[in-house]
Structure formats: structure tokens, C-alpha cells
mmCIF file of the N, C-alpha and C atoms, coordinates in Angstrom:
data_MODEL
# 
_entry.id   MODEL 
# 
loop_
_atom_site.group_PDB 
_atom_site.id 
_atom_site.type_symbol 
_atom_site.label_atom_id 
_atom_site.label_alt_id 
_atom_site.label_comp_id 
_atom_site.label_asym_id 
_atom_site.label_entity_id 
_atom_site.label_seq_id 
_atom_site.pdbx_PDB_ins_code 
_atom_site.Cartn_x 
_atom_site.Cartn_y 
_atom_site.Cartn_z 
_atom_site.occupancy 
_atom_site.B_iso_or_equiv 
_atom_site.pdbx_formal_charge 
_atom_site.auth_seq_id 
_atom_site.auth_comp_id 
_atom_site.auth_asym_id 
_atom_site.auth_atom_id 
_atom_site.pdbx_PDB_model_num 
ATOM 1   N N  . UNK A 1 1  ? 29.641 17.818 15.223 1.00 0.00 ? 1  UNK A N  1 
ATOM 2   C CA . UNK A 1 1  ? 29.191 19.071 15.783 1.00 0.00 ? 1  UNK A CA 1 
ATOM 3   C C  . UNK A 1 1  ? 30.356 19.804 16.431 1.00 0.00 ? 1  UNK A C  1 
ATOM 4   N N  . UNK A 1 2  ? 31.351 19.180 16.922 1.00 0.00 ? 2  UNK A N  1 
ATOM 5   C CA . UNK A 1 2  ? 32.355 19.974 17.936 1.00 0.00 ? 2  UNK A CA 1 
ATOM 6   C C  . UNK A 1 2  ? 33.808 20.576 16.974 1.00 0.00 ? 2  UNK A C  1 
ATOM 7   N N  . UNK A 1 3  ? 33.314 19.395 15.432 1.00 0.00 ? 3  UNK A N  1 
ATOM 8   C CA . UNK A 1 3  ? 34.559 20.342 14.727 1.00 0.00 ? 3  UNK A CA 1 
ATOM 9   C C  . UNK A 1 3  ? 34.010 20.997 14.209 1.00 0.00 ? 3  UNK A C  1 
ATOM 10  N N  . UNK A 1 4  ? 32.924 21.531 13.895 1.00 0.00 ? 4  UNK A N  1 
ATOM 11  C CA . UNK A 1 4  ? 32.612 22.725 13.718 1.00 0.00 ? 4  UNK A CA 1 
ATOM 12  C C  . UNK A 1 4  ? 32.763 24.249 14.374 1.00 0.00 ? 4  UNK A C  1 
ATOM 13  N N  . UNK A 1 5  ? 32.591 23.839 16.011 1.00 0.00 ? 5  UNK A N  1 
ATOM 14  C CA . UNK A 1 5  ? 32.625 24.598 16.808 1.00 0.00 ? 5  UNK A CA 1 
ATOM 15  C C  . UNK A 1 5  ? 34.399 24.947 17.035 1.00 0.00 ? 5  UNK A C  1 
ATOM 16  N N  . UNK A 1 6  ? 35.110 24.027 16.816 1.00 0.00 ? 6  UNK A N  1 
ATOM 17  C CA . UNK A 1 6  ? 36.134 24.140 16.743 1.00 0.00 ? 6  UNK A CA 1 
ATOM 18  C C  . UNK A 1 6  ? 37.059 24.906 15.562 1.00 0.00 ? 6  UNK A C  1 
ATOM 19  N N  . UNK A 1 7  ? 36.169 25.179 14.395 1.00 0.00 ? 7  UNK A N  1 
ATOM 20  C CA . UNK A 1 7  ? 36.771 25.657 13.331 1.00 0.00 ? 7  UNK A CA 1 
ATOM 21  C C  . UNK A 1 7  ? 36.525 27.275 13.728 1.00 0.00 ? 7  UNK A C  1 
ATOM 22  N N  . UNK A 1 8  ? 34.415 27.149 14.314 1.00 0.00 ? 8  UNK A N  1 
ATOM 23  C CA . UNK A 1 8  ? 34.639 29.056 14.397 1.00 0.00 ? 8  UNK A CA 1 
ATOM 24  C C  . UNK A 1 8  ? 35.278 29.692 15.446 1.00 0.00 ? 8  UNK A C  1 
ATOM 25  N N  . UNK A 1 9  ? 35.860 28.646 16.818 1.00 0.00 ? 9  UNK A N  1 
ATOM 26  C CA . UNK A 1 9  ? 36.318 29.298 17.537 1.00 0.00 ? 9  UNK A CA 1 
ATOM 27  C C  . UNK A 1 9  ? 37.749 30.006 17.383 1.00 0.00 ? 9  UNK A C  1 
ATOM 28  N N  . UNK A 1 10 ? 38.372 31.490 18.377 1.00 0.00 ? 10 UNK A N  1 
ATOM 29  C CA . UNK A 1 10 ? 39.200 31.640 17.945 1.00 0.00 ? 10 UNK A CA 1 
ATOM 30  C C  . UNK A 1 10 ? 40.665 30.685 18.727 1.00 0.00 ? 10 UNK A C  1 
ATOM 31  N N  . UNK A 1 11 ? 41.826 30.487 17.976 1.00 0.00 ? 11 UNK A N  1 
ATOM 32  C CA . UNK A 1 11 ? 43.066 29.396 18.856 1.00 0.00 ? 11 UNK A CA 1 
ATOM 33  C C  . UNK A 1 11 ? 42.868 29.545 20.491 1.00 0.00 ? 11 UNK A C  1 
ATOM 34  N N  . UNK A 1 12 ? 42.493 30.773 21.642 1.00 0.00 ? 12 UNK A N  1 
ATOM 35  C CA . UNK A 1 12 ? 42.746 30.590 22.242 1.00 0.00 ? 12 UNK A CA 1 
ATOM 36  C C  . UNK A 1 12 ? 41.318 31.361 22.632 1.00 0.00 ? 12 UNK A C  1 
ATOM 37  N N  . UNK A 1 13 ? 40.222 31.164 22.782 1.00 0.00 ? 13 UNK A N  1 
ATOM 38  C CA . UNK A 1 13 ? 38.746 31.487 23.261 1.00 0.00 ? 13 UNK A CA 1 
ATOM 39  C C  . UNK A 1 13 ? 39.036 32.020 24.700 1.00 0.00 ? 13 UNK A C  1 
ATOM 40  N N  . UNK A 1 14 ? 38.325 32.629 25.231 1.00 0.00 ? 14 UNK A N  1 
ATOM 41  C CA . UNK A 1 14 ? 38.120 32.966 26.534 1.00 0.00 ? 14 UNK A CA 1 
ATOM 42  C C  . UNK A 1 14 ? 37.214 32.250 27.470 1.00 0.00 ? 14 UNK A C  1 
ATOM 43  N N  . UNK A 1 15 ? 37.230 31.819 28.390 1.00 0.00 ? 15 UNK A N  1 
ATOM 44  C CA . UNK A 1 15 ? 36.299 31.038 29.438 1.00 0.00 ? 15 UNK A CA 1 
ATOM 45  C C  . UNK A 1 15 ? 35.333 31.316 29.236 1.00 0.00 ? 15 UNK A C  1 
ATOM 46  N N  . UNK A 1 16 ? 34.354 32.757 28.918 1.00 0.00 ? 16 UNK A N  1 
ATOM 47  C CA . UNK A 1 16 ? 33.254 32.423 28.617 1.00 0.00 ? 16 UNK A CA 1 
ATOM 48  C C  . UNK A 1 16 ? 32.607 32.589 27.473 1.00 0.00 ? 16 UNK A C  1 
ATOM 49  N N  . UNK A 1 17 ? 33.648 32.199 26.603 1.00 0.00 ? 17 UNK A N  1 
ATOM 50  C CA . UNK A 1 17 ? 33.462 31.713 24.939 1.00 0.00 ? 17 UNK A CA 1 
ATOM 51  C C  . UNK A 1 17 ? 33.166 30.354 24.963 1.00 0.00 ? 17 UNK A C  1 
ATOM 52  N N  . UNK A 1 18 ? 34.100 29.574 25.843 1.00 0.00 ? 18 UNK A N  1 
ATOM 53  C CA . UNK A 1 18 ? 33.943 28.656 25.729 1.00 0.00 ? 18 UNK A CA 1 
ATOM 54  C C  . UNK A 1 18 ? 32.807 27.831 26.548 1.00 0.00 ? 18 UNK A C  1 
ATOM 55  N N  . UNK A 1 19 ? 32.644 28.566 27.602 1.00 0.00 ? 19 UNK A N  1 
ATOM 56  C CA . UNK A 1 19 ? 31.493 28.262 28.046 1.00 0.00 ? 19 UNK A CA 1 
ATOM 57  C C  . UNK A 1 19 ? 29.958 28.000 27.548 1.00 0.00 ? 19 UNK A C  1 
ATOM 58  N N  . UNK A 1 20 ? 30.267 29.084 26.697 1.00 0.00 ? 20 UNK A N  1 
ATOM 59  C CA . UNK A 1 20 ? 28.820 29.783 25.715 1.00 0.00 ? 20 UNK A CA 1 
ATOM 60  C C  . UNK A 1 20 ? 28.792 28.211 24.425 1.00 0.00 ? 20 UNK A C  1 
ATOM 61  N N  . UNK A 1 21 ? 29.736 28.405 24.023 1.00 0.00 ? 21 UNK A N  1 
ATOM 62  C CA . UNK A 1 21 ? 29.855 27.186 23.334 1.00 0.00 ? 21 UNK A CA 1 
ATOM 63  C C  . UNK A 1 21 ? 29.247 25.940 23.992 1.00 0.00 ? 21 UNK A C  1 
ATOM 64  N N  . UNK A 1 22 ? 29.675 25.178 24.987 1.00 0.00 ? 22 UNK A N  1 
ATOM 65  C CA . UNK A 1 22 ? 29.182 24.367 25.661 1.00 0.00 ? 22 UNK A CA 1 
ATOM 66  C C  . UNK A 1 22 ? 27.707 24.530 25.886 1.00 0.00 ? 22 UNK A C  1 
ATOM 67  N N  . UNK A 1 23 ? 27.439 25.872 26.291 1.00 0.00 ? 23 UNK A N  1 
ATOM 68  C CA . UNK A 1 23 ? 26.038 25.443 26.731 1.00 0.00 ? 23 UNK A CA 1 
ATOM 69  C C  . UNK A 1 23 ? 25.210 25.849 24.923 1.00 0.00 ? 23 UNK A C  1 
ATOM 70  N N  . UNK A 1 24 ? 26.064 26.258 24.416 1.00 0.00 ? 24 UNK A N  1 
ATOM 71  C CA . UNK A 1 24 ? 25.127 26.465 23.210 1.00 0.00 ? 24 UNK A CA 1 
ATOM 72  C C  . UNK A 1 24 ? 25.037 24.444 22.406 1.00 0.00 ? 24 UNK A C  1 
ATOM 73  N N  . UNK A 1 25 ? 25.871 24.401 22.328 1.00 0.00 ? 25 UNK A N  1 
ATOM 74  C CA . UNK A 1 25 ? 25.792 22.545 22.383 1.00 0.00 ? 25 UNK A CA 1 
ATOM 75  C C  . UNK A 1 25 ? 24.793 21.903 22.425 1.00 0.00 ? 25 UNK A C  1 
ATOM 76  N N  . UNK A 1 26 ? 24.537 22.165 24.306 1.00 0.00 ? 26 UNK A N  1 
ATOM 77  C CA . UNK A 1 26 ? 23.805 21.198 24.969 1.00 0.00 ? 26 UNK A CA 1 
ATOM 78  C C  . UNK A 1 26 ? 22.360 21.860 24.627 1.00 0.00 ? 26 UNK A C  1 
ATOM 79  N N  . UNK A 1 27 ? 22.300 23.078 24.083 1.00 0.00 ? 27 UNK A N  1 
ATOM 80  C CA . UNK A 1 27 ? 20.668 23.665 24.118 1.00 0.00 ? 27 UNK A CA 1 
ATOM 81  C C  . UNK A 1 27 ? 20.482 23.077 22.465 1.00 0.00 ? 27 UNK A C  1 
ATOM 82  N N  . UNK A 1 28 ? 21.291 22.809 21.543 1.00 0.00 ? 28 UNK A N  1 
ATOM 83  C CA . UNK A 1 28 ? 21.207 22.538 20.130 1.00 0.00 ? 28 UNK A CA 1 
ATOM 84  C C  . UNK A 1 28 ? 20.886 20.859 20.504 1.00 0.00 ? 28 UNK A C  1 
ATOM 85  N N  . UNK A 1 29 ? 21.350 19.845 21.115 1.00 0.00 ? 29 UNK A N  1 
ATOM 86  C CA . UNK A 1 29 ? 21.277 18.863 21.459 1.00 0.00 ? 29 UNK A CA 1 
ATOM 87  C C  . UNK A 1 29 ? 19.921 18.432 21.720 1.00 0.00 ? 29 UNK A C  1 
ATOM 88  N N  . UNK A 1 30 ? 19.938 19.388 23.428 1.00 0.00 ? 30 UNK A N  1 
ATOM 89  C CA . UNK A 1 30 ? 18.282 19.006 24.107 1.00 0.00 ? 30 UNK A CA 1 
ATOM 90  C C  . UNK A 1 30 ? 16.929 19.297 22.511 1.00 0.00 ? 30 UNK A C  1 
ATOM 91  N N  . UNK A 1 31 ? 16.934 20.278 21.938 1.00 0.00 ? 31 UNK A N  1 
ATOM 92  C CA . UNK A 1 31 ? 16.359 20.892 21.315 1.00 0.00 ? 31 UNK A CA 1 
ATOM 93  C C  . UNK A 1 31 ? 16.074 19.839 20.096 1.00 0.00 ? 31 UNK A C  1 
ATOM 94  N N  . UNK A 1 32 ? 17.111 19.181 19.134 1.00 0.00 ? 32 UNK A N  1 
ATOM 95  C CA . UNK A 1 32 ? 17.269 17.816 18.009 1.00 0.00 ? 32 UNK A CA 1 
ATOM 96  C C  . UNK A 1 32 ? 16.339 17.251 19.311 1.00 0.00 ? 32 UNK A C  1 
ATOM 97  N N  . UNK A 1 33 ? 16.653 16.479 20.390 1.00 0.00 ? 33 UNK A N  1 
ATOM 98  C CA . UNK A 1 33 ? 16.040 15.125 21.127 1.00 0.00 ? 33 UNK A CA 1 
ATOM 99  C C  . UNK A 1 33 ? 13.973 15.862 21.225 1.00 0.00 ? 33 UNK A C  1 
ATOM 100 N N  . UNK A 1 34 ? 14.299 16.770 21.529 1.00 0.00 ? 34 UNK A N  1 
ATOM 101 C CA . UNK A 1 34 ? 13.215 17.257 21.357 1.00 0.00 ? 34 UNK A CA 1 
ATOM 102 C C  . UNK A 1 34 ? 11.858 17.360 20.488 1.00 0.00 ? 34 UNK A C  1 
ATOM 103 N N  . UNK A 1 35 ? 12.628 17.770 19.721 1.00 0.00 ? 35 UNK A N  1 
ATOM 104 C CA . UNK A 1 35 ? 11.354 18.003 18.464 1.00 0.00 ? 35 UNK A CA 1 
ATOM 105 C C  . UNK A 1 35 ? 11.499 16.433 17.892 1.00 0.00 ? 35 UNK A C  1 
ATOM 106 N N  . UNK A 1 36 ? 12.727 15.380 18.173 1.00 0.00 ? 36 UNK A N  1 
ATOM 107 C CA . UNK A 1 36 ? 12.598 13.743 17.532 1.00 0.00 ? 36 UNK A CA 1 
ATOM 108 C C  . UNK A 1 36 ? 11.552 13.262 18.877 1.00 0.00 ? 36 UNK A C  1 
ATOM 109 N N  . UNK A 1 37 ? 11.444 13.596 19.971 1.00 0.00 ? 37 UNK A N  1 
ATOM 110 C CA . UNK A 1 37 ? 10.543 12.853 20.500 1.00 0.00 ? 37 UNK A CA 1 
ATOM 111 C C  . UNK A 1 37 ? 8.868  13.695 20.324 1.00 0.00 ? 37 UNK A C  1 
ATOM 112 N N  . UNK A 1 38 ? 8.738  15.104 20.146 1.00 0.00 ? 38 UNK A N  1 
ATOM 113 C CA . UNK A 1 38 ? 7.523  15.289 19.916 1.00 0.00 ? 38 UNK A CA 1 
ATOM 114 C C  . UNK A 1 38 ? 7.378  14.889 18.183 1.00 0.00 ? 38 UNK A C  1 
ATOM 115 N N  . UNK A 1 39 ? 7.795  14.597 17.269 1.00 0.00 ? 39 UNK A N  1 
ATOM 116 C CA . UNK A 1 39 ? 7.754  13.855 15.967 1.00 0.00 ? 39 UNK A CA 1 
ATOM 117 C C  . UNK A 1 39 ? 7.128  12.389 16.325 1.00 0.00 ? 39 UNK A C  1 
ATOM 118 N N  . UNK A 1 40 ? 7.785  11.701 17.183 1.00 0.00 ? 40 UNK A N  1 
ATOM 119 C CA . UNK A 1 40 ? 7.088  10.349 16.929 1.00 0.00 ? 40 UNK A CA 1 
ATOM 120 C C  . UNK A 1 40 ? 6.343  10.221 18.336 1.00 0.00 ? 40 UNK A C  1 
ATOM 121 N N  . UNK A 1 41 ? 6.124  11.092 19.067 1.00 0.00 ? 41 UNK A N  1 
ATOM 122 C CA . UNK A 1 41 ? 4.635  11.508 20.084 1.00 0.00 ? 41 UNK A CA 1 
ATOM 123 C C  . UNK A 1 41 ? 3.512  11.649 18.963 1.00 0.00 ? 41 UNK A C  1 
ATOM 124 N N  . UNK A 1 42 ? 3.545  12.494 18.106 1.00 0.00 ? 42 UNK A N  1 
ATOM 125 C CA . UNK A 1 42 ? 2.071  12.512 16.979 1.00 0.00 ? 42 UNK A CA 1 
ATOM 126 C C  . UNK A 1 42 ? 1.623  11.089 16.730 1.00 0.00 ? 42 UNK A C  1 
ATOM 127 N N  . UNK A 1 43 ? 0.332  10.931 17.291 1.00 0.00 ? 43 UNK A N  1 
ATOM 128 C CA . UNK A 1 43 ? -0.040 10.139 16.704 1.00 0.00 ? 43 UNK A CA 1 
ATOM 129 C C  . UNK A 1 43 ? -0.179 9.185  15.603 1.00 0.00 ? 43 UNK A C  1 
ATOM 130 N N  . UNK A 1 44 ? -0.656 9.889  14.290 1.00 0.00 ? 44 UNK A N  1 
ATOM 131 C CA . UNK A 1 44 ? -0.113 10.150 13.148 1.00 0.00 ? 44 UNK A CA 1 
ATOM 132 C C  . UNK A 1 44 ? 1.493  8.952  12.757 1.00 0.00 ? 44 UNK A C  1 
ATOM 133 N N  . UNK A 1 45 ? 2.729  9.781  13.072 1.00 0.00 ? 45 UNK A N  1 
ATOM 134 C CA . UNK A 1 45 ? 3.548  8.614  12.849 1.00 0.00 ? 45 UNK A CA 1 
ATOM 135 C C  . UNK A 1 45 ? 4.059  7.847  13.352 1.00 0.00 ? 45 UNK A C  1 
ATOM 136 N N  . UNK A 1 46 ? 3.528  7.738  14.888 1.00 0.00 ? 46 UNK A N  1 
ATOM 137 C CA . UNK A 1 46 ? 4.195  6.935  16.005 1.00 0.00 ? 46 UNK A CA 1 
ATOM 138 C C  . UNK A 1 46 ? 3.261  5.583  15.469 1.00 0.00 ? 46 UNK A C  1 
ATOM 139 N N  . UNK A 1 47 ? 2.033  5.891  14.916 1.00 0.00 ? 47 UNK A N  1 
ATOM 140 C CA . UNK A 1 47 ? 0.666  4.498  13.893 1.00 0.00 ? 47 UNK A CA 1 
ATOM 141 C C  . UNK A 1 47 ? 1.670  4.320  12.646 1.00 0.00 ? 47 UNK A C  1 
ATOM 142 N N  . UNK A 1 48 ? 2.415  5.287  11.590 1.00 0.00 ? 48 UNK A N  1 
ATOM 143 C CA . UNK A 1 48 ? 3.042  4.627  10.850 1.00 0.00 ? 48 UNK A CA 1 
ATOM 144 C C  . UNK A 1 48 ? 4.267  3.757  11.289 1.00 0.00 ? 48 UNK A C  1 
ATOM 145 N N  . UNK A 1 49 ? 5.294  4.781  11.946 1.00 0.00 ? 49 UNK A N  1 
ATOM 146 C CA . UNK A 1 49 ? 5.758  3.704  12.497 1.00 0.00 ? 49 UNK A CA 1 
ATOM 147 C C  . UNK A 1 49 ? 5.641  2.498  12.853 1.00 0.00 ? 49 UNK A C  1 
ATOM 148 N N  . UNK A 1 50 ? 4.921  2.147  13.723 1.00 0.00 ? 50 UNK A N  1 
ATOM 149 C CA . UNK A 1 50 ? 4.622  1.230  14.491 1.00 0.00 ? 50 UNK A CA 1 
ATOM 150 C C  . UNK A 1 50 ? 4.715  0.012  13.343 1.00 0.00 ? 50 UNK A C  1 
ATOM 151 N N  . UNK A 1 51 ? 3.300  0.463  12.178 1.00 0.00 ? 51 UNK A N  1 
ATOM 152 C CA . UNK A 1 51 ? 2.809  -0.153 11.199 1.00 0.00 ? 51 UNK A CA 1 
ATOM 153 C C  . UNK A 1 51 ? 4.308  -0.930 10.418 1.00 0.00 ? 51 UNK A C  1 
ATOM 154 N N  . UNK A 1 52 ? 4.807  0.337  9.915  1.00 0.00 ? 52 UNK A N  1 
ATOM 155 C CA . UNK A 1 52 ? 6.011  0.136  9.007  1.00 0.00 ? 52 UNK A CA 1 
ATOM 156 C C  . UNK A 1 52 ? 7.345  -1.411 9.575  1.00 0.00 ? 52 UNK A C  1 
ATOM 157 N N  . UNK A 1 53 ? 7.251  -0.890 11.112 1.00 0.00 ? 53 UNK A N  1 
ATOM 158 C CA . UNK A 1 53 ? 8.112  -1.943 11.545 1.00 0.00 ? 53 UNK A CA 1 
ATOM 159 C C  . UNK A 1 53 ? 7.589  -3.412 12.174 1.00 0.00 ? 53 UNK A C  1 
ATOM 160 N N  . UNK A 1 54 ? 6.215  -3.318 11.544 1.00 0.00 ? 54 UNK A N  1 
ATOM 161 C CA . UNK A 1 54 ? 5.793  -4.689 11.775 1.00 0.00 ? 54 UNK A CA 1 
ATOM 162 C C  . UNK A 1 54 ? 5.618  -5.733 10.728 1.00 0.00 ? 54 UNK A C  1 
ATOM 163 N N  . UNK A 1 55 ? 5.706  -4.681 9.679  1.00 0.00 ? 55 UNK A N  1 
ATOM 164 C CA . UNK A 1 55 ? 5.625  -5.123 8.002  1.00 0.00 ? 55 UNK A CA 1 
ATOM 165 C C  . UNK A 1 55 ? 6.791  -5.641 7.887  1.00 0.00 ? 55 UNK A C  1 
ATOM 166 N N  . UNK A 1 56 ? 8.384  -5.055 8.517  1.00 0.00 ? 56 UNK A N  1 
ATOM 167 C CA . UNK A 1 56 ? 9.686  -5.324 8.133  1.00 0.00 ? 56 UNK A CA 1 
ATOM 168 C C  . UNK A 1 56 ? 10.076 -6.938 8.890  1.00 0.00 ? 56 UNK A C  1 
ATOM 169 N N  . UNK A 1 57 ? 9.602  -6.574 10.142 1.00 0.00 ? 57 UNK A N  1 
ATOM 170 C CA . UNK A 1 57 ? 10.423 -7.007 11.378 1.00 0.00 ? 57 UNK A CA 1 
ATOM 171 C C  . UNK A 1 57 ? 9.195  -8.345 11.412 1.00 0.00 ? 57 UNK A C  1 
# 
């Protein structure tokens, strides 16, 4: 994720380029943890789950 951010930024960004960056990061971050914990909150596949890793394990 950060060499990306590193490719569109320009060589020498301004403080609150880089700032923006950072917090754009951490809101792309919180946001992935997010929708992976309301995904296996559903009922639905938190039962497959469950199921699936009792079959393996």
C-alpha cells in the first residue's frame, strides 16, 4: 500500500500532502478491518466458517 502512495506522490510533497496521505491510509485500513469484521459478523458465514474449520481442523 505505501509504494503505491509513494509512486503518486510528488519527490518532495508538502506537509499536508503528506498528511492527507497518512490519514487517507489509516481511513482505507480502518474501512478493509471493517467491512472483514462485519463479513464474518453475518451470521450466515461466521456458521460456514465455523463449519468449514471443523471439517479441516
Amino acid at each position: 500500500m505505501a509504494s503505491i502512495f509513494a509512486v503518486a506522490l510528488p519527490a518532495q510533497p508538502s506537509l499536508a500532502l503528506g498528511v492527507a496521505s497518512v490519514a487517507l491510509m489509516v481511513a482505507i485500513s480502518v474501512g478493509w478491518y471493517a467491512c472483514v469484521v462485519w463479513l464474518f459478523a453475518a451470521e450466515a458465514v461466521s456458521n460456514g466458517y465455523r463449519r468449514l474449520a471443523l471439517e479441516r481442523g
